[in-house]
C-alpha positions in Angstrom: 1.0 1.1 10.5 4.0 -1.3 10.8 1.5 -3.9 13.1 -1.3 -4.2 10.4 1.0 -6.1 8.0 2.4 -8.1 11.0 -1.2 -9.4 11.7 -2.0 -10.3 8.2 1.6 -12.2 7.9 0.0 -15.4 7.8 -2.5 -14.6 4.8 -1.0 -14.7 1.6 -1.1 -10.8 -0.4 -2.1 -13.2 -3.2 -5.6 -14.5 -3.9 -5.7 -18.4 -4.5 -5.5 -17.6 -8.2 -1.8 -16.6 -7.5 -2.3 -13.7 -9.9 -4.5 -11.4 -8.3 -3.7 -9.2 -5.1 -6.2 -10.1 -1.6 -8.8 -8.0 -0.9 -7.3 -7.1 2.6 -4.3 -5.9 1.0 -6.2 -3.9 -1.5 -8.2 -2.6 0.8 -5.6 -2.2 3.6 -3.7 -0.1 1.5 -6.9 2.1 0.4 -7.3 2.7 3.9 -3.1 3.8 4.7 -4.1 6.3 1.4 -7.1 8.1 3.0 -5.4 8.3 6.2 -2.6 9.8 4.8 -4.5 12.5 3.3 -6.9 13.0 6.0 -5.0 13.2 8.4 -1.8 15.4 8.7 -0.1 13.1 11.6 0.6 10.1 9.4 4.0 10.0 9.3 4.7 9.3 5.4 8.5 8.9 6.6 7.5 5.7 8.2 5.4 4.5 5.7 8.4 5.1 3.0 11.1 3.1 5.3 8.2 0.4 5.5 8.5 0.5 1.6 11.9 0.1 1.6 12.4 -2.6 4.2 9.9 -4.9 2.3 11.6 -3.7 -1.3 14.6 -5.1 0.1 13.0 -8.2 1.3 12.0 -9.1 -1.9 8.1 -7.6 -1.3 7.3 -5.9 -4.7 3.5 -6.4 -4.0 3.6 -3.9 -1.1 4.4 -1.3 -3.8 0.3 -1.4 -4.1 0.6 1.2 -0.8 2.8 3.4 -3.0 0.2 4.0 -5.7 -2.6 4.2 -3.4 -1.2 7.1 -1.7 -0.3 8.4 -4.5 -3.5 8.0 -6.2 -5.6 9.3 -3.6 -2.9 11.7 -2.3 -3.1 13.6 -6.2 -7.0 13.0 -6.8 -6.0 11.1 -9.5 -7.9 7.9 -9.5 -5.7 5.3 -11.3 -2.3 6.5 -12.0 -0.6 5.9 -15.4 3.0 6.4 -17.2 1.2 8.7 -19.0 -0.5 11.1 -16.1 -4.1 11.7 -15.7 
């Protein structure tokens, strides 16, 4: 998981617009959900220090992996402050 976001380092996680997130990230992230849930090898501990490394480097949108695995990992389709 840690040499997908290497690759895509030189495309912006930001469409053009500057407000919207990339569809490769979007859908980069759907993909690290499913895996996750499929498959019983992913190590989440990885994917949690990843989290944290780019938290500390100032990476907020990467966050959007969080709430796909959460959101796929729980069945619940668009999470909320206020549950399903």
């Amino acid at each position: 998981m840690s040499s997908c976001p290497r690759r895509h380092a030189g495309r912006g996680k930001l469409k053009e617009d500057g407000v919207n997130i990339s569809d490769w990230l979007t859908a980069l992230c759907l993909f690290a959900g499913h895996a996750a849930k499929n498959y019983p090898g992913v190590d989440l501990v990885a994917l949690a220090q990843y989290l944290t490394n780019q938290l500390r480097a100032g990476e907020g949108l990467d966050l959007l992996l969080l709430k796909e695995l959460v959101s796929v990992m729980t069945a619940c389709p668009h999470p909320s402050p206020l549950g399903c």
